[in-house]
C-alpha distance (Angstrom), angle and dihedral (degrees) to the residues before:
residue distance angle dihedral
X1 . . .
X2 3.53 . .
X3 4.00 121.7 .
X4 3.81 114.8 -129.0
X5 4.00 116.0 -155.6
X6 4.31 112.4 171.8
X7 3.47 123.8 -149.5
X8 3.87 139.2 177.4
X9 3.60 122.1 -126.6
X10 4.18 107.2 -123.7
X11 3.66 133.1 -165.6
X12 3.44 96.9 -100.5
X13 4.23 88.9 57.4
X14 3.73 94.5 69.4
X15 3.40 139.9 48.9
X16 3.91 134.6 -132.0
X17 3.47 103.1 -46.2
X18 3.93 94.8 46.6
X19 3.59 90.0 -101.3
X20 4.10 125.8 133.2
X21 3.60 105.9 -99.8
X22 3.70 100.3 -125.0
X23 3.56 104.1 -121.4
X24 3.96 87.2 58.6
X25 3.55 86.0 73.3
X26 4.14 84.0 69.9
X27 3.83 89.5 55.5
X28 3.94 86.8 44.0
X29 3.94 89.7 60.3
X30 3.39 89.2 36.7
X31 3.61 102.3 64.9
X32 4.01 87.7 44.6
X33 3.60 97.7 51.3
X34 4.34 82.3 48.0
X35 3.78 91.9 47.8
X36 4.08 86.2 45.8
X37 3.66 92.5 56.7
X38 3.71 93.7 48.4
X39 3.53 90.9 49.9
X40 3.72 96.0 61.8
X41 3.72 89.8 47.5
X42 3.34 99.6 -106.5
X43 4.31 104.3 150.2
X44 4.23 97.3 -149.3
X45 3.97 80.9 -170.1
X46 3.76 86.1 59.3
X47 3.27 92.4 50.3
X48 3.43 99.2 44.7
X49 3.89 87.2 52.8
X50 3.87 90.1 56.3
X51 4.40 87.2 50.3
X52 3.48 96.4 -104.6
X53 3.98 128.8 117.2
X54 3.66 146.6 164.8
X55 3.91 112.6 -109.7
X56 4.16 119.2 -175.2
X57 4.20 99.4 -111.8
X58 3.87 97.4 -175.0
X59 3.59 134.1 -8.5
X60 4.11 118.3 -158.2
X61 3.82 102.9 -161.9
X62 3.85 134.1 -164.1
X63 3.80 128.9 -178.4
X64 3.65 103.9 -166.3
X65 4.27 102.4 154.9
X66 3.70 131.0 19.4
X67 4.18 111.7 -107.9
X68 3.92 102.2 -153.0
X69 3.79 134.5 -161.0
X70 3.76 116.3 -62.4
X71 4.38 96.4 19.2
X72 3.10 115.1 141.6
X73 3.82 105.5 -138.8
X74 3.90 143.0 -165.3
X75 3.72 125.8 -138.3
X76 3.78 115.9 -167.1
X77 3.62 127.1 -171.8
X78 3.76 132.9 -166.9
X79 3.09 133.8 167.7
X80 3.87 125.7 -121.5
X81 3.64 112.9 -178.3
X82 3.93 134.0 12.1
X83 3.88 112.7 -157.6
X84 3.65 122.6 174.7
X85 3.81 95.8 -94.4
X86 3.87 103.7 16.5
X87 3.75 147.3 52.0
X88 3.81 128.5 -141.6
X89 3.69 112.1 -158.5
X90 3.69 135.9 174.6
X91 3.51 120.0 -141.2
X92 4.01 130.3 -170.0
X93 4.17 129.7 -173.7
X94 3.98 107.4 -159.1
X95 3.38 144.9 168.6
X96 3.97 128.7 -146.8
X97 3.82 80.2 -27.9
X98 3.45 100.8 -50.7
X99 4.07 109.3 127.5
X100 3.96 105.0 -129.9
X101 3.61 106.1 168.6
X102 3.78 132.5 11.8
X103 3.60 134.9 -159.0
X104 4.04 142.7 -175.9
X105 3.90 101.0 -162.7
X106 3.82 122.9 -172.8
X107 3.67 123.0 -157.2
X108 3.65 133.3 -173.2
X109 3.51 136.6 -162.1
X110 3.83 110.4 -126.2
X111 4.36 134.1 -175.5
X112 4.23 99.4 -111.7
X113 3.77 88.1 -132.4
X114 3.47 110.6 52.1
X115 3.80 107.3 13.8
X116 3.92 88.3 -124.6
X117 3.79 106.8 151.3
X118 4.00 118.4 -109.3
X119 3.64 142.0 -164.9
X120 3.32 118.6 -102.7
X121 3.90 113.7 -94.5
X122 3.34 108.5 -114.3
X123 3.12 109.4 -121.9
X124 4.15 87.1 70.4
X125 3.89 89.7 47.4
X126 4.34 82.4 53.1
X127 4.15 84.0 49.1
X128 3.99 87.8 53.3
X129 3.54 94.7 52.5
């Protein structure tokens, strides 16, 4: 099931034309992704307080439709694959149904300290389940 998070597009988000500047849409998936997480209960402070946090791995990106000052958008995240020390998730920005922007977003669970990759605790790979 896919998570849902809404968001309005403000002035700040676009640039001189009234466009979203395109590496907004980054921060857009971003916050989802975040609000995910904290959905399923997972406590990133927590983590981070045992030495372990999410990083961003690789981001596939496409641009497909302009958003514009003012939307109002939908991000919605799945996720696609669980491997021991990574998630795949896909990610889409749309408005009124209409895909805009499209992402496959890998994330990784790395030790604080050292940047050493890690396997997911798991009690996040229980959450994913």
């Amino acid at each position: 099931m896919a998570h849902q998070f809404p968001l309005r597009v403000y002035y700040e988000d676009t640039d001189m034309g009234g466009v979203v500047y395109y590496a907004n849409y980054l921060r857009f998936i971003e916050r989802a992704r975040s609000d995910w997480v904290r959905n399923l209960g997972n406590d990133q402070n927590a983590m981070r307080d045992e030495g372990l946090i999410w990083v961003v791995q690789r981001v596939e990106a496409d641009y497909i439709q302009p958003a514009k000052f003012d939307d109002v958008l939908l991000v919605e995240t799945e996720v696609l694959k669980v491997s021991p020390a990574r998630l795949v998730m896909g990610q889409e920005v749309s408005r009124d149904g209409e895909v805009l922007f499209r992402a496959k977003v890998n994330v990784a669970c790395i030790q604080a300290e050292s940047g050493r990759p890690q396997r997911l605790p798991a009690e996040i790979r229980a959450l994913l389940q």
